[in-house]
KEKE-3310 file (N, C-alpha, C; in steps of 0.2 Angstrom, whole numbers, plus 5000, padded with zeros to 4 digits):
npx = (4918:4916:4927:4921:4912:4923:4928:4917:4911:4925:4925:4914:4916:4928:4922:4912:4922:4928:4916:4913:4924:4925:4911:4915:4927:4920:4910:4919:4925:4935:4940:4941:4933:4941:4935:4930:4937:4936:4935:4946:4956:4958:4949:4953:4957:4957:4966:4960:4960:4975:4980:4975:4981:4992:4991:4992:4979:4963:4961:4972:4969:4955:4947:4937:4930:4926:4927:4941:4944:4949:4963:4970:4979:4972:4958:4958:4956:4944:4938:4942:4934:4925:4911:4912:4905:4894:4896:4912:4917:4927:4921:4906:4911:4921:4920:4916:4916:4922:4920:4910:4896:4884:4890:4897:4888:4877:4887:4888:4877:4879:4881:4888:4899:4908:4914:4920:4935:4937:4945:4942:4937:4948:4958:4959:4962:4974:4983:4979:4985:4997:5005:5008:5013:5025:5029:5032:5038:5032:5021:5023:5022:5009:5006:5005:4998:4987:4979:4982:4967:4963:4954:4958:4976:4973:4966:4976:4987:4996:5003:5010:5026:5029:5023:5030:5043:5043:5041:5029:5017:5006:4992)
npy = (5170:5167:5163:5156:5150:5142:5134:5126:5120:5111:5103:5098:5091:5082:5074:5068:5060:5051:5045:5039:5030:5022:5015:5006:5003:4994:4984:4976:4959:4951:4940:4927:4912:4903:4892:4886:4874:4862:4850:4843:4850:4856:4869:4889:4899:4914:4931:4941:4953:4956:4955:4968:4975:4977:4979:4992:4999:4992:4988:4984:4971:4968:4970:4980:4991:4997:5015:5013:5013:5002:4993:4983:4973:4967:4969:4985:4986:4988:4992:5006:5015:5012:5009:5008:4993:4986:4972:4966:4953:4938:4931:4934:4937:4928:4909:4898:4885:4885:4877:4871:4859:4868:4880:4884:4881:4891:4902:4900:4904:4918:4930:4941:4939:4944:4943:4932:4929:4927:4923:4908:4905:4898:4901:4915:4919:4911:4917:4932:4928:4920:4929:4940:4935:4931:4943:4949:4941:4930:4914:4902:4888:4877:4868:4876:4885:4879:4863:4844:4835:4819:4812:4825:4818:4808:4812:4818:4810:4808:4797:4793:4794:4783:4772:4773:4771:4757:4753:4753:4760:4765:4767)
npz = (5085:5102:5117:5126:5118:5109:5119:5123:5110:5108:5120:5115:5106:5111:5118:5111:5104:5113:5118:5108:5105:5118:5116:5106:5110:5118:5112:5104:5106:5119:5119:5104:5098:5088:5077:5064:5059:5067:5068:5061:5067:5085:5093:5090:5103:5102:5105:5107:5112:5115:5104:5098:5105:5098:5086:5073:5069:5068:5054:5049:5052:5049:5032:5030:5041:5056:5056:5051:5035:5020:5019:5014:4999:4988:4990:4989:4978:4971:4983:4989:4991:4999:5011:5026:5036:5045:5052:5057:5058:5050:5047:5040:5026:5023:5019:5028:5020:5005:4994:4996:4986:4988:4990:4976:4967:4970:4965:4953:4950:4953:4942:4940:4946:4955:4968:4967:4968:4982:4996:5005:5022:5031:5024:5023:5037:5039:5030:5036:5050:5050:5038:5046:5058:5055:5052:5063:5071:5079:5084:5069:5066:5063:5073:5083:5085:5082:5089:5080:5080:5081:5072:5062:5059:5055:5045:5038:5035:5046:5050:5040:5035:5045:5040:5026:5029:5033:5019:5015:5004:5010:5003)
capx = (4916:4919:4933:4916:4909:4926:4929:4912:4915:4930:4923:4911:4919:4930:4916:4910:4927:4928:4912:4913:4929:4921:4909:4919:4930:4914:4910:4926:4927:4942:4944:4938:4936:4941:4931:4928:4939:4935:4934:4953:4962:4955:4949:4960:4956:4962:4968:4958:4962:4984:4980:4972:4987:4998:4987:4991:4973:4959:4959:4975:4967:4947:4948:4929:4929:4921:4934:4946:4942:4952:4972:4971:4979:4967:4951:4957:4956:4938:4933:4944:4929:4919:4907:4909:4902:4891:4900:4918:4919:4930:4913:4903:4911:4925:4916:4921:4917:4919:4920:4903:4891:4879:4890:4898:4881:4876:4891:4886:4869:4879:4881:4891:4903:4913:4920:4921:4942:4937:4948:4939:4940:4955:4966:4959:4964:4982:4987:4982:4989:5006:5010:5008:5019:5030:5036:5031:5042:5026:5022:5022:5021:5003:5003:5007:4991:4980:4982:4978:4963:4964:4953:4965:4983:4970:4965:4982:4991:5001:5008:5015:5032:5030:5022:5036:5049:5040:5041:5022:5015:4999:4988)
capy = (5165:5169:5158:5152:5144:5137:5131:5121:5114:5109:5099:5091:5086:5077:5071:5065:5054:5047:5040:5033:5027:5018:5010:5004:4998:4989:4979:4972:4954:4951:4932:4925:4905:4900:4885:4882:4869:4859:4840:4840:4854:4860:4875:4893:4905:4920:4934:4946:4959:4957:4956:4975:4983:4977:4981:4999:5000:4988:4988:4977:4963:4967:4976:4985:4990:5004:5020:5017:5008:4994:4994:4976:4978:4963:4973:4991:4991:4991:4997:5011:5022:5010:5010:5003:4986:4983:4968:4966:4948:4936:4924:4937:4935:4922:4905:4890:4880:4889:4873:4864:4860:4873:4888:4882:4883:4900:4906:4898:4907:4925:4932:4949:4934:4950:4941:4923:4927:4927:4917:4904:4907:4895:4905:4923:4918:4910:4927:4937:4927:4918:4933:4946:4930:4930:4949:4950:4933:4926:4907:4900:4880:4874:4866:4881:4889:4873:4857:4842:4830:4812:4812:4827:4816:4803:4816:4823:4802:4808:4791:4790:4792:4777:4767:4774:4767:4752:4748:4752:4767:4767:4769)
capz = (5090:5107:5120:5130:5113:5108:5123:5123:5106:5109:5125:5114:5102:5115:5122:5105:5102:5120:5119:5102:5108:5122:5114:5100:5116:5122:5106:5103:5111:5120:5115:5099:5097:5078:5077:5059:5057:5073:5064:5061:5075:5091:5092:5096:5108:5098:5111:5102:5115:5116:5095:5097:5107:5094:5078:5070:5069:5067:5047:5048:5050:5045:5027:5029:5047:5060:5058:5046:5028:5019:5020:5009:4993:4985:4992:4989:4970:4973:4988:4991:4994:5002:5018:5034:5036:5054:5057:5055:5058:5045:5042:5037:5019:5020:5019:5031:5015:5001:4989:4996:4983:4990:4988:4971:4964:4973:4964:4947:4948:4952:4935:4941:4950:4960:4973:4966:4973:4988:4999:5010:5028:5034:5020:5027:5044:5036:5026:5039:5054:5046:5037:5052:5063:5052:5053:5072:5075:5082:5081:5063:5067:5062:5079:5089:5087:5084:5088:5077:5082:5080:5065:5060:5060:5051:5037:5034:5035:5050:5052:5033:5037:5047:5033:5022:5036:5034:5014:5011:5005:5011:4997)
cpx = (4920:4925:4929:4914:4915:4926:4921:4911:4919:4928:4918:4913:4924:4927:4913:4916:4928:4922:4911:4918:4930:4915:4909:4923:4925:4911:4914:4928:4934:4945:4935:4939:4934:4941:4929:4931:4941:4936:4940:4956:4956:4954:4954:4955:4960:4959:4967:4962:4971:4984:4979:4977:4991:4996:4990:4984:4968:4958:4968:4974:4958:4949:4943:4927:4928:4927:4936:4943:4949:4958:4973:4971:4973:4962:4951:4957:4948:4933:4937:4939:4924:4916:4910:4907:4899:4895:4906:4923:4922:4922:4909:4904:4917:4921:4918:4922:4917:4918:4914:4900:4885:4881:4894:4892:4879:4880:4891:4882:4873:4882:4885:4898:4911:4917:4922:4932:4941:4940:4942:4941:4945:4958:4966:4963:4973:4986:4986:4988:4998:5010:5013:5014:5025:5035:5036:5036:5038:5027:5019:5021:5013:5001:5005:5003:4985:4982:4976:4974:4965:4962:4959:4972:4979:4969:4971:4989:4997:5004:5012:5021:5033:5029:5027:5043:5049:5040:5034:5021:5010:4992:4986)
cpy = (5167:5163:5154:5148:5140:5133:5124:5117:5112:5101:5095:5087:5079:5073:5066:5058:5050:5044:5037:5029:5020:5012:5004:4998:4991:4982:4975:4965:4952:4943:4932:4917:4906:4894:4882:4876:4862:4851:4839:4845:4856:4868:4881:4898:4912:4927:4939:4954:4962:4959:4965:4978:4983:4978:4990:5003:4993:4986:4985:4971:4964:4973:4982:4985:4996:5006:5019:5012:5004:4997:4987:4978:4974:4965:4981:4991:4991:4994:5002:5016:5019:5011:5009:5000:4987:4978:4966:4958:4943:4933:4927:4937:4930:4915:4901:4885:4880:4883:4867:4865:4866:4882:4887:4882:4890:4903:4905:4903:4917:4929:4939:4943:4941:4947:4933:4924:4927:4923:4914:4906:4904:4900:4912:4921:4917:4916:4929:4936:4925:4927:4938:4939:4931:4936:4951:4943:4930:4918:4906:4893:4881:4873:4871:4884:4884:4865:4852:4837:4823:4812:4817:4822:4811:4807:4819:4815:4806:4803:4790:4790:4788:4770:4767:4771:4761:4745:4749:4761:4769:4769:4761)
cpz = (5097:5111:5123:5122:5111:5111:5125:5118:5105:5116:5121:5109:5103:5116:5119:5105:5109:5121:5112:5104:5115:5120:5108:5103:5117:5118:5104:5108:5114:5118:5111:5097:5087:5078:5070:5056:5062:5072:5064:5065:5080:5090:5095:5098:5107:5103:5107:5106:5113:5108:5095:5099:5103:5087:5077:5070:5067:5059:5044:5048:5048:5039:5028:5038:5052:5062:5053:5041:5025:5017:5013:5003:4986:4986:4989:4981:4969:4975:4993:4995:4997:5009:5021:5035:5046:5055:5052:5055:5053:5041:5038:5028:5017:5021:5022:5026:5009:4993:4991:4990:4983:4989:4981:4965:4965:4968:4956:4945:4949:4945:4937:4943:4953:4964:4971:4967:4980:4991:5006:5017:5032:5028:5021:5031:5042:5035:5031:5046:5053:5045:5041:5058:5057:5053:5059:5074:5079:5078:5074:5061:5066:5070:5084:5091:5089:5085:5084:5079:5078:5073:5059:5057:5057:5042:5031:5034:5040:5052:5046:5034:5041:5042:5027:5023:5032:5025:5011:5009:5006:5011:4994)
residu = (UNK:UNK:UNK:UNK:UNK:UNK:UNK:UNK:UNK:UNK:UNK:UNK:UNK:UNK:UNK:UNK:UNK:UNK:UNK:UNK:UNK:UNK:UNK:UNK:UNK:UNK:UNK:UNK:UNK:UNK:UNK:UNK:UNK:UNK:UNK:UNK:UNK:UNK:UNK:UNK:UNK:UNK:UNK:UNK:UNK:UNK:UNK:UNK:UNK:UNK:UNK:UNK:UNK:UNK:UNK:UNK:UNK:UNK:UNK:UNK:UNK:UNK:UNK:UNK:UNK:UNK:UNK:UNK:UNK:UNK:UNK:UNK:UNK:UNK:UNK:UNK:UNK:UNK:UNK:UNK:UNK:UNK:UNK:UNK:UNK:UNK:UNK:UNK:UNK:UNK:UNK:UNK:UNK:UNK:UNK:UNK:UNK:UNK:UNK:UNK:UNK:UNK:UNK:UNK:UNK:UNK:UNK:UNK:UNK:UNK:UNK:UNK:UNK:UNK:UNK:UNK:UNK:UNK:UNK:UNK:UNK:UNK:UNK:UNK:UNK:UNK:UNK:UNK:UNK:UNK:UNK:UNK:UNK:UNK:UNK:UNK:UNK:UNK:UNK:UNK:UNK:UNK:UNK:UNK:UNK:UNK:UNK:UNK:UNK:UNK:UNK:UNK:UNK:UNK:UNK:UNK:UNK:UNK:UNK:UNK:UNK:UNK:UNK:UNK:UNK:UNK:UNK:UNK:UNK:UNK:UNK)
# end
């Protein structure tokens, strides 16, 4: 092979990584609202972008994810050799509700029941957020990221400790 044809494959193969690279970049929203649990916290405006400089790679927080495959030790016993997934969003397979009647049924009827561990999607988000704040000294207060709506502080008896003051217990 001559130094003109390295030299040309070599420039495309460049060429190649810099625009997958790009549109990899392009894809990638810079904020993500976490909105599934809106009835009792506000929604968060997760700083998807600031999240990315600080990630090692994308496959610390999505296990099945475009480029590298699953890092998660509860995914990787058996999808070590698995594909890449088109989209790498959490919804896609953590539930918002994973105990309604309608998927507790669904999962009745799945007779293989593969992912019946599947953590619902508030416990995805927890494990990965928490435990990544916790070693980064990032915020780990519930209300630091979300705050709790009124029906919130009504679902979780945010006044009991008043009513405990008080002699009653509430119930």
């Amino acid at each position: 092979m001559s130094a003109k044809q390295i030299l040309i494959t070599l420039m495309m193969v460049l060429a190649f990584f810099a625009t997958s690279s790009l549109l990899l970049a392009a894809e990638m929203p810079e904020q993500v609202s976490l909105d599934s649990m809106v009835a009792l916290f506000d929604g968060v405006e997760f700083d998807h972008a600031m999240h990315t400089d600080l990630g090692e790679d994308c496959s610390a927080c999505h296990h099945h994810t475009t480029g590298t495959g699953t890092i998660d030790e509860r995914c990787v016993r058996c999808h070590a050799d698995s594909n890449e997934v088109a989209s790498v969003g959490c919804r896609e397979c953590h539930l918002a509700n994973p105990f309604s009647a309608e998927n507790i049924n669904k999962e009745a009827l799945d007779r293989y029941q593969f992912h019946i561990d599947t953590p619902g999607l508030k416990a995805a988000y927890h494990w990965n957020c928490v435990g990544c704040h916790e070693e980064m000294d990032g915020p780990t207060d519930c209300q630091d990221c979300h705050a709790r709506t009124p029906e919130g502080d009504a679902f979780y008896h945010h006044d009991a400790k008043d009513l405990s003051a008080a002699g009653t217990s509430g119930h």
